[in-house]
Chimera marker file (.cmm) of the C-alpha trace (Angstrom):
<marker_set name="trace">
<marker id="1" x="0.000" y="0.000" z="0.000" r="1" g="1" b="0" radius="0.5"/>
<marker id="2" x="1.391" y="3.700" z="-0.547" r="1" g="1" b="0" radius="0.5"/>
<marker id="3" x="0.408" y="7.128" z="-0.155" r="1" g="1" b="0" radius="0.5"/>
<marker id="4" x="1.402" y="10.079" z="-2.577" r="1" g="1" b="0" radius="0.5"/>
<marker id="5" x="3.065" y="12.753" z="-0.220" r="1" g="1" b="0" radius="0.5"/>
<marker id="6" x="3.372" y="16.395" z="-1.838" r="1" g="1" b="0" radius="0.5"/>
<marker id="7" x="6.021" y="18.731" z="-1.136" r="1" g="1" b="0" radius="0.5"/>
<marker id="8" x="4.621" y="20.016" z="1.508" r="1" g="1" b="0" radius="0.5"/>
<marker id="9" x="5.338" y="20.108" z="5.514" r="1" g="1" b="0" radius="0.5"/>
<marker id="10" x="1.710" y="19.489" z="6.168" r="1" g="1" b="0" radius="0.5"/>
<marker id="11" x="1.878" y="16.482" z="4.577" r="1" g="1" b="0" radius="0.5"/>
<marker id="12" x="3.726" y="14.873" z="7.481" r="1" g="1" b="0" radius="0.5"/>
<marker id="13" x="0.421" y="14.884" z="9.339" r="1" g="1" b="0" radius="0.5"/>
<marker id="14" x="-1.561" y="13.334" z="6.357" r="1" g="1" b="0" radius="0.5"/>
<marker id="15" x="1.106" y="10.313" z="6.364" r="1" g="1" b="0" radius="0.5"/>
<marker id="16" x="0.944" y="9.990" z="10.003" r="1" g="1" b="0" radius="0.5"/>
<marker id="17" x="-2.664" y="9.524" z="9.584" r="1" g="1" b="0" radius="0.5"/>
<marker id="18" x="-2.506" y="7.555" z="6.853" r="1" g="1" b="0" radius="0.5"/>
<marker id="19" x="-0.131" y="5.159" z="8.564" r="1" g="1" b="0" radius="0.5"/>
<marker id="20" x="-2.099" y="4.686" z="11.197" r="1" g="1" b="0" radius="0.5"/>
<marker id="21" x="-5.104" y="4.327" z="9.355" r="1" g="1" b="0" radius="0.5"/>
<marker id="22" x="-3.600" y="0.944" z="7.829" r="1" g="1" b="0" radius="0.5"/>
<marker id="23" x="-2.408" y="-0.295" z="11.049" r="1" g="1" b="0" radius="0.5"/>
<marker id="24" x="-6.194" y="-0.940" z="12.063" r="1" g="1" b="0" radius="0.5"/>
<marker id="25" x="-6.427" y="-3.980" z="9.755" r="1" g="1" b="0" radius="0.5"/>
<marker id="26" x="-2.640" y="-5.393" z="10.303" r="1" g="1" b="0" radius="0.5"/>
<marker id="27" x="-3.208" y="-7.199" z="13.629" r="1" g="1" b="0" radius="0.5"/>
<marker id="28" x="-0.890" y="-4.099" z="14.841" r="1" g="1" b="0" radius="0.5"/>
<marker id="29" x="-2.731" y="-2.590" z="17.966" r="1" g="1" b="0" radius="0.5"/>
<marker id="30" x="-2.395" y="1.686" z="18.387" r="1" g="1" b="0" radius="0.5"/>
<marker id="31" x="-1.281" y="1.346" z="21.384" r="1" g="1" b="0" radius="0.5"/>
<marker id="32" x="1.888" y="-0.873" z="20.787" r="1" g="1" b="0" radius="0.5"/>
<marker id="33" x="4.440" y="0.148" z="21.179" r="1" g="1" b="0" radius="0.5"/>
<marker id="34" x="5.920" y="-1.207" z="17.278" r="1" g="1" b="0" radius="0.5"/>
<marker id="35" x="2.675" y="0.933" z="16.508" r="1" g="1" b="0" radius="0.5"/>
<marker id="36" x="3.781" y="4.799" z="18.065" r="1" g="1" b="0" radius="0.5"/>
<marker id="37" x="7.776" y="3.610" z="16.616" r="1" g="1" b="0" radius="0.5"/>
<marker id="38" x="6.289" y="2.909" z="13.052" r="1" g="1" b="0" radius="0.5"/>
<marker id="39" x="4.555" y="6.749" z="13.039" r="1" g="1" b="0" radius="0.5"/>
<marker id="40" x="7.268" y="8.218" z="14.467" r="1" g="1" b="0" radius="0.5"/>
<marker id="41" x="9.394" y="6.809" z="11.797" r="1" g="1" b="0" radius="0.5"/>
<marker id="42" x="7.037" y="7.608" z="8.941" r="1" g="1" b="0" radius="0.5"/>
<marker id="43" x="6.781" y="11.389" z="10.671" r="1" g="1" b="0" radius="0.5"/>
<marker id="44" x="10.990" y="10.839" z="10.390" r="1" g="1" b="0" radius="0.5"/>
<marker id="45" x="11.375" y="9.880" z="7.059" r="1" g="1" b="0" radius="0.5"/>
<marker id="46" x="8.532" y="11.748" z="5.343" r="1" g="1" b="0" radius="0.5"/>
<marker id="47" x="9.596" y="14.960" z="6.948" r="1" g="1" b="0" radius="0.5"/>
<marker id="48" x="13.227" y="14.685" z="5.181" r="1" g="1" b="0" radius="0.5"/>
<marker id="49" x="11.765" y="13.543" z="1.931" r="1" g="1" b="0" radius="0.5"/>
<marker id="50" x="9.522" y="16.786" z="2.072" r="1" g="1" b="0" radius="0.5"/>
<marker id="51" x="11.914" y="19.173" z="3.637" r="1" g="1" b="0" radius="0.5"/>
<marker id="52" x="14.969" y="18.010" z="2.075" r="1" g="1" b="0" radius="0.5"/>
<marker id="53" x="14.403" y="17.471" z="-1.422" r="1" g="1" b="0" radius="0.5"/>
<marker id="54" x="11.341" y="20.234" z="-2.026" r="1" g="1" b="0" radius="0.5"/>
<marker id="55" x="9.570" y="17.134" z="-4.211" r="1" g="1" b="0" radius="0.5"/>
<marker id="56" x="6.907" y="14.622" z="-3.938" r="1" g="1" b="0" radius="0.5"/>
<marker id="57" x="7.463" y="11.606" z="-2.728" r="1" g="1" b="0" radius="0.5"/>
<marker id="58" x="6.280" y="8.275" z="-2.219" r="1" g="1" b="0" radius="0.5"/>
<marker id="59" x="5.244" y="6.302" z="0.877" r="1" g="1" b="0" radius="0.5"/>
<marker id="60" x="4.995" y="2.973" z="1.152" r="1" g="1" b="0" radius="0.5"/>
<marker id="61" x="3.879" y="0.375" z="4.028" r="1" g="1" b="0" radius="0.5"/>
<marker id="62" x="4.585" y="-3.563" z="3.886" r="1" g="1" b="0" radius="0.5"/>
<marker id="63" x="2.709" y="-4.683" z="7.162" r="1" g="1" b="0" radius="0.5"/>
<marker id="64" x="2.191" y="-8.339" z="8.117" r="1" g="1" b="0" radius="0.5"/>
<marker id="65" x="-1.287" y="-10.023" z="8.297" r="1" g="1" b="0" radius="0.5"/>
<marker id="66" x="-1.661" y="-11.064" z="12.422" r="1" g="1" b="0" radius="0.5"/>
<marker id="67" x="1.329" y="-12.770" z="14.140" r="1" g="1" b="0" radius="0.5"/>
<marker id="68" x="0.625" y="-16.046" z="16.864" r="1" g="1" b="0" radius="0.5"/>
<marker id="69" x="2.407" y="-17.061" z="19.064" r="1" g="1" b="0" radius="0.5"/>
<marker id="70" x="3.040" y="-19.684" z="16.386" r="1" g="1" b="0" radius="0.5"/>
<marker id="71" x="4.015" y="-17.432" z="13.773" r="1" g="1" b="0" radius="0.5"/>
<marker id="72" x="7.083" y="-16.212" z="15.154" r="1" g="1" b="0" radius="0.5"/>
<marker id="73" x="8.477" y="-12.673" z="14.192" r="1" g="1" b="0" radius="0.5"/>
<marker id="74" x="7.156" y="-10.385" z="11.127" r="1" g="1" b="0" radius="0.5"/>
<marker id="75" x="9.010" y="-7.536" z="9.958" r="1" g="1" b="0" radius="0.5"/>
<marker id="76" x="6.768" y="-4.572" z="8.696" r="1" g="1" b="0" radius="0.5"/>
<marker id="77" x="8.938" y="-2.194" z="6.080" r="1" g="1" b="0" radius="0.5"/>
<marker id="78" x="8.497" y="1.553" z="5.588" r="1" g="1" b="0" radius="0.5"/>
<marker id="79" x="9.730" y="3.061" z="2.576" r="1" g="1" b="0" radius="0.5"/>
<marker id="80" x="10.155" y="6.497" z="1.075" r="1" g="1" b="0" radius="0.5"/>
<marker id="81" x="10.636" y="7.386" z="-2.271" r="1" g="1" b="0" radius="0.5"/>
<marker id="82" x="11.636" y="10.471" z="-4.027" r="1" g="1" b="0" radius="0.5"/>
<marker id="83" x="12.591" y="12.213" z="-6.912" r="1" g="1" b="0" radius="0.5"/>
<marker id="84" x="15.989" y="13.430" z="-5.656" r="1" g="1" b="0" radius="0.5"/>
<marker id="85" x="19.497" y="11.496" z="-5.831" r="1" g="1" b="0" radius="0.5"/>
<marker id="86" x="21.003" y="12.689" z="-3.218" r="1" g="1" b="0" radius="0.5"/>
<marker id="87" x="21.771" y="10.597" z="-0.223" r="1" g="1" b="0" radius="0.5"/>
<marker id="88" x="20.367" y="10.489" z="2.998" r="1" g="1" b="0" radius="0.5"/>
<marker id="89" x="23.260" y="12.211" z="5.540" r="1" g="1" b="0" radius="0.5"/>
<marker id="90" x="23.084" y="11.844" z="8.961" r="1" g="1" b="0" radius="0.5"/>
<marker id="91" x="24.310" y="14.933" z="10.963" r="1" g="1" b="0" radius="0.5"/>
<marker id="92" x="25.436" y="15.323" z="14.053" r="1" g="1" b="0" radius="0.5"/>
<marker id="93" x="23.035" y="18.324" z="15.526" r="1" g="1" b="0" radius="0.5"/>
<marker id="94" x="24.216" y="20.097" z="18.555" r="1" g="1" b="0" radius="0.5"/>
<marker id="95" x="21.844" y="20.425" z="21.731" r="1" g="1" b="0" radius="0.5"/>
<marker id="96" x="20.246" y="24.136" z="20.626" r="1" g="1" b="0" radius="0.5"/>
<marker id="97" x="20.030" y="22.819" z="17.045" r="1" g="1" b="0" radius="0.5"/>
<marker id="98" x="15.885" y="22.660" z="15.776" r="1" g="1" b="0" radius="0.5"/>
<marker id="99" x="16.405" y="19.598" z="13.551" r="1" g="1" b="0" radius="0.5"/>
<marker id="100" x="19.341" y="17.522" z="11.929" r="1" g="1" b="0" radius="0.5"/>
<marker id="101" x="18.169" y="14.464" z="14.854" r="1" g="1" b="0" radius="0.5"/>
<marker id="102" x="15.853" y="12.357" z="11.931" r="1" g="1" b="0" radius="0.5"/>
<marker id="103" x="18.218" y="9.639" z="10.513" r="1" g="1" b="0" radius="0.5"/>
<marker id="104" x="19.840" y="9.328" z="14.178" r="1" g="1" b="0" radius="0.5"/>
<marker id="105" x="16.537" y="8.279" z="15.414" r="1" g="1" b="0" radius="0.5"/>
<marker id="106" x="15.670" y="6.206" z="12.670" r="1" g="1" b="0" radius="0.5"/>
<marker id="107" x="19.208" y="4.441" z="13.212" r="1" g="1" b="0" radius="0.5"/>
<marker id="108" x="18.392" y="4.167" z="16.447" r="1" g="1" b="0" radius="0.5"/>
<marker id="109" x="14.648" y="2.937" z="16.623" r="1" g="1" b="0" radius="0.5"/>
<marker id="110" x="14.621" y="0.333" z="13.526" r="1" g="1" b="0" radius="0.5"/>
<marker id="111" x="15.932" y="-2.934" z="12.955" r="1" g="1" b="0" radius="0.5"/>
<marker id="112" x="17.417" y="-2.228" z="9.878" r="1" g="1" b="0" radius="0.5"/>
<marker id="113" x="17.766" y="1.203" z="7.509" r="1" g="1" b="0" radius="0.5"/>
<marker id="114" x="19.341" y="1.965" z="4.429" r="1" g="1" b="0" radius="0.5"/>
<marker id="115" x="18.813" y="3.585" z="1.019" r="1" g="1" b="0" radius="0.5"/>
<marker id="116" x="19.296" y="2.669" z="-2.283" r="1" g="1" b="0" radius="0.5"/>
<marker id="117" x="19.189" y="4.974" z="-5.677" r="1" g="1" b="0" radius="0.5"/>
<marker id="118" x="16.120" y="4.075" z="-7.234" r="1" g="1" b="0" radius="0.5"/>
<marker id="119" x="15.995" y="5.782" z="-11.336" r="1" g="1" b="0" radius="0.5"/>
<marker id="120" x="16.461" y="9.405" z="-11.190" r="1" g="1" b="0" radius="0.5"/>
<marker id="121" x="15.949" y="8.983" z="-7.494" r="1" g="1" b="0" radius="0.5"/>
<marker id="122" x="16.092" y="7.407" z="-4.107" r="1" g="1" b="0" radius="0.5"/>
<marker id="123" x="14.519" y="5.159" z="-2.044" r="1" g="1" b="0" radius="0.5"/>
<marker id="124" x="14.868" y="5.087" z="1.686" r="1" g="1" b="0" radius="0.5"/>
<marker id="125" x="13.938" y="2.149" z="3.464" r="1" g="1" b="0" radius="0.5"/>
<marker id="126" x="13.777" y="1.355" z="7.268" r="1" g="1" b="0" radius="0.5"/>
<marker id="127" x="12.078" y="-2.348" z="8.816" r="1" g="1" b="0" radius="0.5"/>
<marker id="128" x="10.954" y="-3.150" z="12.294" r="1" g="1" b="0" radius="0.5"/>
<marker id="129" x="10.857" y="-6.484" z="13.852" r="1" g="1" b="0" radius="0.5"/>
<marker id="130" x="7.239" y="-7.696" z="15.370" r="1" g="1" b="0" radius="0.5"/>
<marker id="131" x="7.485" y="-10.270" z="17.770" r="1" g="1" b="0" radius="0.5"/>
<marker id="132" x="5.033" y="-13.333" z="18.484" r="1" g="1" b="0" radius="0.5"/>
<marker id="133" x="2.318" y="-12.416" z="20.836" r="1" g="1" b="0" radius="0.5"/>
<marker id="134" x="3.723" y="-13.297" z="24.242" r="1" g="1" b="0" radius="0.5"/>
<marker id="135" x="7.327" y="-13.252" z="23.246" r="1" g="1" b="0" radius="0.5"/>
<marker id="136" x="9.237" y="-10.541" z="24.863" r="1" g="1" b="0" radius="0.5"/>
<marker id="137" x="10.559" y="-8.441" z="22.578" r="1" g="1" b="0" radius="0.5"/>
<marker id="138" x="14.525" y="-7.521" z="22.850" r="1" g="1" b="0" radius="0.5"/>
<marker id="139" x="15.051" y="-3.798" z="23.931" r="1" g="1" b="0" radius="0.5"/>
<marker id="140" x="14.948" y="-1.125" z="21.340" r="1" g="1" b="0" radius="0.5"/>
<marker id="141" x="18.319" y="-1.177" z="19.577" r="1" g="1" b="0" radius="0.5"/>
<marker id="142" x="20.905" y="1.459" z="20.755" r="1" g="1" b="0" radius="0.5"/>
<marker id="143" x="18.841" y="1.413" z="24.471" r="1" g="1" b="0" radius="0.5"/>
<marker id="144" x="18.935" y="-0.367" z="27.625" r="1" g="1" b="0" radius="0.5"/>
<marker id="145" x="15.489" y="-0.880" z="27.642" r="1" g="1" b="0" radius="0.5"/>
<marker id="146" x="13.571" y="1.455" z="25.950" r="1" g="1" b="0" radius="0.5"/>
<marker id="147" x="14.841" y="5.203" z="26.281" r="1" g="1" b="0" radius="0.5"/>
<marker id="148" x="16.814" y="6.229" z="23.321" r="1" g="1" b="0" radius="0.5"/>
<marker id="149" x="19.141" y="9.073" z="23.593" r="1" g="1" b="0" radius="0.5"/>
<marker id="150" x="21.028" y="11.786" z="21.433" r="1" g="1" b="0" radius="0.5"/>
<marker id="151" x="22.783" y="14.654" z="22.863" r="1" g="1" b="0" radius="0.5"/>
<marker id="152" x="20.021" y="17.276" z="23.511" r="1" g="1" b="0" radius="0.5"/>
<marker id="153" x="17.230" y="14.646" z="22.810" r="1" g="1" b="0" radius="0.5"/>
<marker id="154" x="15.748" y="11.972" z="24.281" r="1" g="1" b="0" radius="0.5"/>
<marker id="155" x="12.947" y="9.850" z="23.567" r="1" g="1" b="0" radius="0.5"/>
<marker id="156" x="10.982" y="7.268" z="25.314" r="1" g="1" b="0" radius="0.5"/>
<marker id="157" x="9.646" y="3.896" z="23.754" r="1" g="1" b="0" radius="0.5"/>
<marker id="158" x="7.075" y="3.410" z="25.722" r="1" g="1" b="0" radius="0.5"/>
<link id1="1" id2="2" r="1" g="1" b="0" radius="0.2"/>
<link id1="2" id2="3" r="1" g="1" b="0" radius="0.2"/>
<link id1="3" id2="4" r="1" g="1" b="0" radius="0.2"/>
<link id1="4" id2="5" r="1" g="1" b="0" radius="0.2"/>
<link id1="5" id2="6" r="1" g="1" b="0" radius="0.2"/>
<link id1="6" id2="7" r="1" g="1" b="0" radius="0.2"/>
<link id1="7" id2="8" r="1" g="1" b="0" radius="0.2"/>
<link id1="8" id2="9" r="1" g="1" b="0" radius="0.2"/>
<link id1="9" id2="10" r="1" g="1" b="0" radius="0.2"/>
<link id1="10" id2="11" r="1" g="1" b="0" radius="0.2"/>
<link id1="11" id2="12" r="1" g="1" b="0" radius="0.2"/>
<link id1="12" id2="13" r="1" g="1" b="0" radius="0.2"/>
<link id1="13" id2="14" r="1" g="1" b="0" radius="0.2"/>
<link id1="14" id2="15" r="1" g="1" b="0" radius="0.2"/>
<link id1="15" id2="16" r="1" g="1" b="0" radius="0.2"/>
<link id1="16" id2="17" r="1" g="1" b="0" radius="0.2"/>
<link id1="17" id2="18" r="1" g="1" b="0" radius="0.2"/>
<link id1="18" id2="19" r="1" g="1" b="0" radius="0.2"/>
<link id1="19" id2="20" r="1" g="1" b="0" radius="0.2"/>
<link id1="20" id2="21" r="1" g="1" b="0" radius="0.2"/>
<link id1="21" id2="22" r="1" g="1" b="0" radius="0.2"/>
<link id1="22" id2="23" r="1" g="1" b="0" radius="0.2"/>
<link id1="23" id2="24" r="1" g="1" b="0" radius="0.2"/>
<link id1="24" id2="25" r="1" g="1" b="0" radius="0.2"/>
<link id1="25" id2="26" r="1" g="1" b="0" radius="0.2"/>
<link id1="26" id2="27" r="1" g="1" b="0" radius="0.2"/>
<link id1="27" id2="28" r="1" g="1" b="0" radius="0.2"/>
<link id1="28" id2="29" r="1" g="1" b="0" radius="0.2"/>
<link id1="29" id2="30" r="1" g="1" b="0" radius="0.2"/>
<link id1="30" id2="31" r="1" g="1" b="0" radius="0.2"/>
<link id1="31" id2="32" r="1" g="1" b="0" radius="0.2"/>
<link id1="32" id2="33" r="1" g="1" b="0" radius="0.2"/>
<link id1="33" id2="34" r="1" g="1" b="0" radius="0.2"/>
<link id1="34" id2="35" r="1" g="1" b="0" radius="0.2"/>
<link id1="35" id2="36" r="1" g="1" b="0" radius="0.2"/>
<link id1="36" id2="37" r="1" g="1" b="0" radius="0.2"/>
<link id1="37" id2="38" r="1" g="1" b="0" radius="0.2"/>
<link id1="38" id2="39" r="1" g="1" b="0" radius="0.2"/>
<link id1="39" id2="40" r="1" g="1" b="0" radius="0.2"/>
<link id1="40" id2="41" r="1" g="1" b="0" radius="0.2"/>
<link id1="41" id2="42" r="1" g="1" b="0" radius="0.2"/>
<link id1="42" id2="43" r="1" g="1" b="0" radius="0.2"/>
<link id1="43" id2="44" r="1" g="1" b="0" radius="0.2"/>
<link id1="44" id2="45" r="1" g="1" b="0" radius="0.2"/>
<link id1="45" id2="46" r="1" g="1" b="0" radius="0.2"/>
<link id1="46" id2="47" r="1" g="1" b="0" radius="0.2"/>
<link id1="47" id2="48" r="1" g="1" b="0" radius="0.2"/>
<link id1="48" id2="49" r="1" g="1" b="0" radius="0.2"/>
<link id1="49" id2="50" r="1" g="1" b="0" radius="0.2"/>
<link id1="50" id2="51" r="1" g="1" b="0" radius="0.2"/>
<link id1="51" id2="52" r="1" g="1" b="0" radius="0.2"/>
<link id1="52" id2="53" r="1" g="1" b="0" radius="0.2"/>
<link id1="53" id2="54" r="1" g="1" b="0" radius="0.2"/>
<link id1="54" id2="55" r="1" g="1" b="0" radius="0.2"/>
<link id1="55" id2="56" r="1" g="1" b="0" radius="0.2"/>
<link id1="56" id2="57" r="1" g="1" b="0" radius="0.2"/>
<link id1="57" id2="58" r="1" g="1" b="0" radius="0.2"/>
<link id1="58" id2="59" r="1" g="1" b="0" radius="0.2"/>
<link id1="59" id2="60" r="1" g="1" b="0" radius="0.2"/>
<link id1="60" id2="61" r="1" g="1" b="0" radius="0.2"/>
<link id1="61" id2="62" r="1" g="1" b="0" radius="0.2"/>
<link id1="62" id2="63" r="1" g="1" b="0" radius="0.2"/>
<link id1="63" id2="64" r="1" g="1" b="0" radius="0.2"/>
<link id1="64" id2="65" r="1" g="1" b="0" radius="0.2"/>
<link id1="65" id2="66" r="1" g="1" b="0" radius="0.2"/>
<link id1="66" id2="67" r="1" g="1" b="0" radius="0.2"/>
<link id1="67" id2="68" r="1" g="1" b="0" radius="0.2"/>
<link id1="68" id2="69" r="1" g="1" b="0" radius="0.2"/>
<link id1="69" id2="70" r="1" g="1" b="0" radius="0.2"/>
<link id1="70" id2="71" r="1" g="1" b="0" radius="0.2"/>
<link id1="71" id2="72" r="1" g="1" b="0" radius="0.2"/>
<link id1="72" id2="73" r="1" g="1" b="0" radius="0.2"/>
<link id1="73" id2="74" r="1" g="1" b="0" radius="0.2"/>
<link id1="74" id2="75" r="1" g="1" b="0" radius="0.2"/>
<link id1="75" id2="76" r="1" g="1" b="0" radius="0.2"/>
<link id1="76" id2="77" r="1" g="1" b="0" radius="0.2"/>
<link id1="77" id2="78" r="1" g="1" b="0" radius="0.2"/>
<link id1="78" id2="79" r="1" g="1" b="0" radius="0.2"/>
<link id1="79" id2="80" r="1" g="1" b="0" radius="0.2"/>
<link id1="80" id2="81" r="1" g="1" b="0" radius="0.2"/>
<link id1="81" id2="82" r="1" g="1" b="0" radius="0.2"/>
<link id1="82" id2="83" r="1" g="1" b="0" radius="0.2"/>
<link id1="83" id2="84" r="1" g="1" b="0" radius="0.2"/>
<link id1="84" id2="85" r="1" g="1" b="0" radius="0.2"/>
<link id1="85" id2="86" r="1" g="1" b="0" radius="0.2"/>
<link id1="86" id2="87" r="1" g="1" b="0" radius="0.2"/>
<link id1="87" id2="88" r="1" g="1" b="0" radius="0.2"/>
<link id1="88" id2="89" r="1" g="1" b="0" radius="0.2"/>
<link id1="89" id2="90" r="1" g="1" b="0" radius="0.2"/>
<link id1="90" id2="91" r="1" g="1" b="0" radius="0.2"/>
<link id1="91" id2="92" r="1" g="1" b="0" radius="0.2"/>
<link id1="92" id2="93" r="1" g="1" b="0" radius="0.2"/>
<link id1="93" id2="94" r="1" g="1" b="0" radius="0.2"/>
<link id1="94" id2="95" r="1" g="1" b="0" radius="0.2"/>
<link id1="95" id2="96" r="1" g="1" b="0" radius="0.2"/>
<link id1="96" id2="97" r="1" g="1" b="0" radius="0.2"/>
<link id1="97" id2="98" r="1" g="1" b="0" radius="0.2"/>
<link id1="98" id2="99" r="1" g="1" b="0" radius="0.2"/>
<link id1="99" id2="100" r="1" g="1" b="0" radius="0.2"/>
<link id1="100" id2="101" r="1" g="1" b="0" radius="0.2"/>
<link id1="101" id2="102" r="1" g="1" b="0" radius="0.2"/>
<link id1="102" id2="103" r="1" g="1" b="0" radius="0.2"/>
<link id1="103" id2="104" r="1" g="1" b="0" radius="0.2"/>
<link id1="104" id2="105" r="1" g="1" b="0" radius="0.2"/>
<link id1="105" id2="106" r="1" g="1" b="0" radius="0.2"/>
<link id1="106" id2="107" r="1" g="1" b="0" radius="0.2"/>
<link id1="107" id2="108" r="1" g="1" b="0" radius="0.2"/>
<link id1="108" id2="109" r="1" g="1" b="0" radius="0.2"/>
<link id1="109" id2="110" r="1" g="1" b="0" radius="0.2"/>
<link id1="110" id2="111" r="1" g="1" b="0" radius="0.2"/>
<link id1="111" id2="112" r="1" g="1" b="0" radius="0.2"/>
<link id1="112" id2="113" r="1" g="1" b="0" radius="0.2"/>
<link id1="113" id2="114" r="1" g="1" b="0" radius="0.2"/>
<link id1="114" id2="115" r="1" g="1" b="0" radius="0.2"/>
<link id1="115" id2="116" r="1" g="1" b="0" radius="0.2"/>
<link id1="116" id2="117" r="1" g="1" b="0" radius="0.2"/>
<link id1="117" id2="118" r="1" g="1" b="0" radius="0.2"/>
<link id1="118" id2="119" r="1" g="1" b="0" radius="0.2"/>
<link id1="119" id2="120" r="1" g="1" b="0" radius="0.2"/>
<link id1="120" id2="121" r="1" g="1" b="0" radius="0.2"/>
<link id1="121" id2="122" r="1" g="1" b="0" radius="0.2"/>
<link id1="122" id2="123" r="1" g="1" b="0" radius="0.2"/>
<link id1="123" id2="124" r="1" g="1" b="0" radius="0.2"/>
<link id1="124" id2="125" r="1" g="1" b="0" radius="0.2"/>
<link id1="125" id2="126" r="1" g="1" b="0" radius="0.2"/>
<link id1="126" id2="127" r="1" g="1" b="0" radius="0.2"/>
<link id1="127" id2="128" r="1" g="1" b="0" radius="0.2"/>
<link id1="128" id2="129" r="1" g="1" b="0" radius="0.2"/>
<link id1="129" id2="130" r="1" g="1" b="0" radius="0.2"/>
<link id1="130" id2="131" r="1" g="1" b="0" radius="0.2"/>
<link id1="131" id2="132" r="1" g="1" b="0" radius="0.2"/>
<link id1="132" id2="133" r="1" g="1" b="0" radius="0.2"/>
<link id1="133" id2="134" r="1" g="1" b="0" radius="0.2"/>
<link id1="134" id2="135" r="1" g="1" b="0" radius="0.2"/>
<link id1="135" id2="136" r="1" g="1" b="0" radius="0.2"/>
<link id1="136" id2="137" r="1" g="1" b="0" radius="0.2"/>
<link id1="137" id2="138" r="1" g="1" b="0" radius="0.2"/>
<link id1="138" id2="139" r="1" g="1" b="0" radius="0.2"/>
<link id1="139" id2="140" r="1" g="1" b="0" radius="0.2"/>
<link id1="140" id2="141" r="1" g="1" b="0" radius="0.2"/>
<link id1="141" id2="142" r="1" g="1" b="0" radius="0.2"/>
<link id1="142" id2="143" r="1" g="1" b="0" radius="0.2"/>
<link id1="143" id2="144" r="1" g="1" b="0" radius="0.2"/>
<link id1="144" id2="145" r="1" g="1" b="0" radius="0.2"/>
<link id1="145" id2="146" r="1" g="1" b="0" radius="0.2"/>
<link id1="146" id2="147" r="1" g="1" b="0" radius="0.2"/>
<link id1="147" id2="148" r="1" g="1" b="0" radius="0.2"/>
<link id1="148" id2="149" r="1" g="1" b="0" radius="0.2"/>
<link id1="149" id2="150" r="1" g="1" b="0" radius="0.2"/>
<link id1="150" id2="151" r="1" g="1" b="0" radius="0.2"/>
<link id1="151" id2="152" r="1" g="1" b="0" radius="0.2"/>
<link id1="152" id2="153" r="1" g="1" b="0" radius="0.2"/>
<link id1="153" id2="154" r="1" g="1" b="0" radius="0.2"/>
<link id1="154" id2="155" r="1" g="1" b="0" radius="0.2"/>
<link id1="155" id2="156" r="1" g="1" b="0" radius="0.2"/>
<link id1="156" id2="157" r="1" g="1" b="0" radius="0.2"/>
<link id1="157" id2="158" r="1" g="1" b="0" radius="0.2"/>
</marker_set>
């Protein structure tokens, strides 16, 4: 499933809403925690596509259907896409700066991230990990159990 995102900062809003929108039918409850780390992301990701490139982009959501306690782990993959070939850079933003913290949090809250040029453009990818239900999942990566932390900014998995 994807969503067409305009080049515009209120758009972030729109793909939060979107994204949550589809989590409904997933199996993926709103008030998981995978849930509030997947919109965060997708607020993460969509805001550089937006803000850094000035173009549209592209959104796209791979969730899994329900997981049991028999199905072991699912992996649900966010991906944006733009029109602009120049690669993602994460900064290192100082404690008064207003932004510059995006691809440290999405280092630091998925599984896995990486881009990849995609024609003319890019495509930025990031997956998180869904355990069974009632397997305890590991702590978020770059954490000791759930707080993740950047100089100047801190946020709570929770």
């Amino acid at each position: 499933m994807q969503l067409e995102v305009r080049p515009d900062p209120s758009e972030v809003g729109r793909a939060r809403r979107w994204a949550r929108s589809r989590l409904a039918g997933s199996g993926i409850r709103a008030d998981e925690p995978l849930a509030e780390t997947l919109v965060l992301l997708v607020s993460e990701l969509v805001t550089n596509a937006v803000v850094h490139t000035g173009r549209s982009a592209v959104l796209r959501l791979v969730l899994p259907g329900a997981v049991t306690e028999e199905g072991g782990k699912a992996t649900v993959r966010l991906e944006v896409e733009d029109a602009s070939d120049r690669a993602p850079v994460p900064r290192c933003a100082g404690g008064e700066a207003t932004g510059g913290r995006g691809l440290a949090l999405v280092d630091g809250l998925a599984d896995r991230w990486g881009w990849s040029r995609e024609g003319t453009g890019k495509r930025i990818w990031c997956e998180l990990d869904r355990c069974a239900v009632g397997e305890e999942a590991p702590p978020a990566r770059g954490s000791g159990g759930g707080a993740v932390a950047y100089e100047g900014f801190a946020y709570e998995v929770v």
